[in-house]
C-alpha positions as CSV (number, residue, x, y, z in Angstrom):
1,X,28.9,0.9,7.0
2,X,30.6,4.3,6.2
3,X,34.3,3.8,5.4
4,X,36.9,6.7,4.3
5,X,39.4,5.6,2.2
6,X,42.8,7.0,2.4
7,X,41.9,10.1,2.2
8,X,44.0,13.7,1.7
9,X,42.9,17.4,1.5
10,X,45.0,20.0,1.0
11,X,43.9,23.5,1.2
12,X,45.8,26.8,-0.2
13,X,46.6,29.7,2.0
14,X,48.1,33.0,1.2
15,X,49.9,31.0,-1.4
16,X,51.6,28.0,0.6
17,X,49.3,24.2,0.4
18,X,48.7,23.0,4.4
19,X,47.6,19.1,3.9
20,X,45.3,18.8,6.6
21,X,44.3,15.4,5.5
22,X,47.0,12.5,4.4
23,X,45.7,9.3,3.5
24,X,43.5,9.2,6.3
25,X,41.5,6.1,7.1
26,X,38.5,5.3,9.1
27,X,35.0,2.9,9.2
28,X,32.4,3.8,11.2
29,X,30.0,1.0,11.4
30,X,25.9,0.7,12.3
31,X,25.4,0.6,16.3
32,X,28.5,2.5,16.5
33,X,29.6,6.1,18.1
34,X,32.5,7.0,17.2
35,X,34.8,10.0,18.3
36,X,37.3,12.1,16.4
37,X,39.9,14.4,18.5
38,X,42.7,16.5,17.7
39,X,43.3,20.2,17.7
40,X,41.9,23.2,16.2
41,X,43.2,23.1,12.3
42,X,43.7,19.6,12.4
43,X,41.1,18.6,10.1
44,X,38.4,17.6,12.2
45,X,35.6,19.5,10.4
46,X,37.5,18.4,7.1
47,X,36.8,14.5,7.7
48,X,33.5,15.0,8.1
49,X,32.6,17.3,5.4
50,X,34.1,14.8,3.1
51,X,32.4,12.1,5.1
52,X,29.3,13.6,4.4
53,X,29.5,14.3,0.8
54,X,29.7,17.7,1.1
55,X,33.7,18.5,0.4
56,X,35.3,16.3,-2.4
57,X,38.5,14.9,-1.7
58,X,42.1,15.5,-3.4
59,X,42.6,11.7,-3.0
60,X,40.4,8.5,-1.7
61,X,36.8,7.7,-1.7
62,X,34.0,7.7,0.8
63,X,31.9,4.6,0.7
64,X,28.7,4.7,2.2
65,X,27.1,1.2,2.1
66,X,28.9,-0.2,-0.6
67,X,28.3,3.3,-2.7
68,X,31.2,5.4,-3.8
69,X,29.6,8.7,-3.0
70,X,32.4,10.8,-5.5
71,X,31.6,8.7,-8.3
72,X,27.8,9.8,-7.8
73,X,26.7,12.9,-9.9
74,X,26.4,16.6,-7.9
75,X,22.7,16.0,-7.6
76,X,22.2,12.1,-7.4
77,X,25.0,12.6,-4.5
78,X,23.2,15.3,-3.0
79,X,19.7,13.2,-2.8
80,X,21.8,10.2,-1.2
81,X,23.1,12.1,1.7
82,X,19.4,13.8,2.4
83,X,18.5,10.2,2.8
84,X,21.5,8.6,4.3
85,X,23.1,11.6,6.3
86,X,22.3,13.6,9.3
87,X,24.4,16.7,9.6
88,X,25.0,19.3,13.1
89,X,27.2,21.9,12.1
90,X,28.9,23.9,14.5
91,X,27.7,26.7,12.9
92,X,23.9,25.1,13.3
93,X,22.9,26.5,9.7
94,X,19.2,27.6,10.6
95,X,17.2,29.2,8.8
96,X,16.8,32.8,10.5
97,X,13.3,33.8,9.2
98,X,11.8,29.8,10.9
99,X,10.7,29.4,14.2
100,X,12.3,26.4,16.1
101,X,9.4,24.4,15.2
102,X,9.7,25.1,11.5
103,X,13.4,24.6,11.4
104,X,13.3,21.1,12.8
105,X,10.7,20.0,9.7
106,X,12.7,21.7,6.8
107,X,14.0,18.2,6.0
108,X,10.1,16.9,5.8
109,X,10.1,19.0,2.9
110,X,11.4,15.8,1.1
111,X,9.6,13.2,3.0
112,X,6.7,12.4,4.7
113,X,7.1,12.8,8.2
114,X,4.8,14.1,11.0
115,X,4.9,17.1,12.4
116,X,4.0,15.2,15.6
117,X,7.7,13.6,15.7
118,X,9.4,17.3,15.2
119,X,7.3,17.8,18.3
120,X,8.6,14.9,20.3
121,X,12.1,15.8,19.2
122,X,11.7,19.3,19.8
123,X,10.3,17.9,23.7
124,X,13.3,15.8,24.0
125,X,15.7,18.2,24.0
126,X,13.8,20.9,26.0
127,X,13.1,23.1,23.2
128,X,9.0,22.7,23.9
129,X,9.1,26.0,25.4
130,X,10.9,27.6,22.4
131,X,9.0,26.4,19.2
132,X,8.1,29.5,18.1
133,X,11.3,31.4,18.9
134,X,13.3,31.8,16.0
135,X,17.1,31.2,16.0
136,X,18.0,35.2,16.9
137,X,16.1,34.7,20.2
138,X,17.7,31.6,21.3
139,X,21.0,31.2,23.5
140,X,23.4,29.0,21.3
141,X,22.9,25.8,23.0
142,X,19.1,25.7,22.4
143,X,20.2,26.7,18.4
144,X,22.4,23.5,19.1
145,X,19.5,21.5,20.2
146,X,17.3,22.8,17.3
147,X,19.9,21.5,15.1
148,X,20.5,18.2,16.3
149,X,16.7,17.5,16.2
150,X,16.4,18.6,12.6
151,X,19.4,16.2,11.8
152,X,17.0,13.5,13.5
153,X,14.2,14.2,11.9
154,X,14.4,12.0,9.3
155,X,15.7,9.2,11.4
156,X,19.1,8.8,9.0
157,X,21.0,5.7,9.5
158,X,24.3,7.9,9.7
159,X,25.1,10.8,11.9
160,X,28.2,13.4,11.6
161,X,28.0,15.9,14.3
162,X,30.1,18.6,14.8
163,X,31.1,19.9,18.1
164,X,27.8,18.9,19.1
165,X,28.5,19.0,22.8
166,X,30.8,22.1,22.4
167,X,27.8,24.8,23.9
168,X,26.5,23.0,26.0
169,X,26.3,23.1,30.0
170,X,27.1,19.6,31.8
171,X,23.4,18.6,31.9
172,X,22.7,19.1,28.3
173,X,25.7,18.3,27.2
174,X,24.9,14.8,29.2
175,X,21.3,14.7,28.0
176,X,22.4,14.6,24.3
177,X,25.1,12.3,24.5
178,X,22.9,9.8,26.3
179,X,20.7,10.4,23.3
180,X,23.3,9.5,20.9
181,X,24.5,6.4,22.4
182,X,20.7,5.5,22.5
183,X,20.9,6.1,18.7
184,X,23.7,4.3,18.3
185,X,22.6,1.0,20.3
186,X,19.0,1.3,17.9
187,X,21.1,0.7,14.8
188,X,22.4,4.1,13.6
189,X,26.0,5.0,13.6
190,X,26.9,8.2,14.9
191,X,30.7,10.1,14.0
192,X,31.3,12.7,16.1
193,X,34.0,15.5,16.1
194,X,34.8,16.9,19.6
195,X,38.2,18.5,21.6
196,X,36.4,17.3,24.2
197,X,38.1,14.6,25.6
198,X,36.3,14.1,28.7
199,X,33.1,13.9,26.3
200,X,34.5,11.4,23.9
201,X,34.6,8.9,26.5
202,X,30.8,8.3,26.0
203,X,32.3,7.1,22.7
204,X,32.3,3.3,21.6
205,X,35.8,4.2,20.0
206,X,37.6,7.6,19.5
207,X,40.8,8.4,17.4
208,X,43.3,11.4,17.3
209,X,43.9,13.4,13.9
């Protein structure tokens, strides 16, 4: 399981500290999906950068099956989350020079994977007819898309998405939350960050920050 510790963040801003974080506490467990609401600012992105081993706390620890990932070293921690972690940004973070295809594989660069199952993923999510588009020539929820099948790629037993549904039209948005519950009930465990409250009712459990 995945379980934040009481943990705080506090960033500083044209000299005055906004806590965004205080002592904040969740587990997210295998077979579970898992919503997080609140508002813009609230620290939604925040959680689950820290979640993920990518922001280190002020206070509290992030455990991800029984490992303190803050106590790992910067590059032991790093390796952990490539094979523990699936991240979608809401800023997608592809690479601008790849093709859709080669964007989905960049995490194969570290395992073996086939380039059969970026296919299948890429087919999934109706991207078969963009795989050698890259990410300047694609609308931004087929850039979402691209994303969330990279995160897949690897088949992590964690997922921390972003505002995964956020450009999305009903159908797709539908499509890959179907897909995540699927996930979910297979044995992953899948936090995701929405505003979208109507979309967080796919959601085994949600909580407000």
């Amino acid at each position: 399981m995945l379980v934040i510790d009481k943990v705080s963040k506090t960033f500083l801003k044209n000299k005055e500290r906004i806590t965004v974080l205080d002592h904040t506490s969740h587990v997210l467990q295998k077979g579970q999906l898992i919503a997080i609401q609140g508002p813009s600012g609230c620290g939604k992105t925040t959680l689950l950068l820290i979640a993920g081993g990518l922001l280190h706390p002020d206070n509290g620890n992030v455990f991800i099956d029984g490992q303190n990932l803050y106590e790992l070293p910067f590059e032991q921690r790093a390796d952990y989350r490539a094979r523990k972690i699936g991240f979608v940004f809401q800023q997608y973070h592809l690479v601008p020079y790849l093709s859709v295809i080669e964007n989905i594989l960049v995490p194969s660069l570290m395992s073996q994977v086939s380039r059969e199952k970026a296919l299948q993923l890429a087919e999934h999510f109706g991207l078969g007819h963009r795989l050698y588009h890259k990410p300047g020539e694609l609308s931004t929820g087929e850039k979402q898309r691209t994303a969330l099948a990279r995160a897949l790629l690897l088949n992590p037993p964690y997922l921390l998405a972003d505002e995964i549904t956020g450009n999305l039209d009903h159908k797709n948005a539908e499509h890959v939350v179907a897909y995540l519950k699927e996930y979910a009930a297979k044995g992953g465990a899948v936090l995701w960050v929405t505003h979208d409250r109507q979309a967080a009712h796919y959601a085994d459990n949600s909580f407000l920050l």
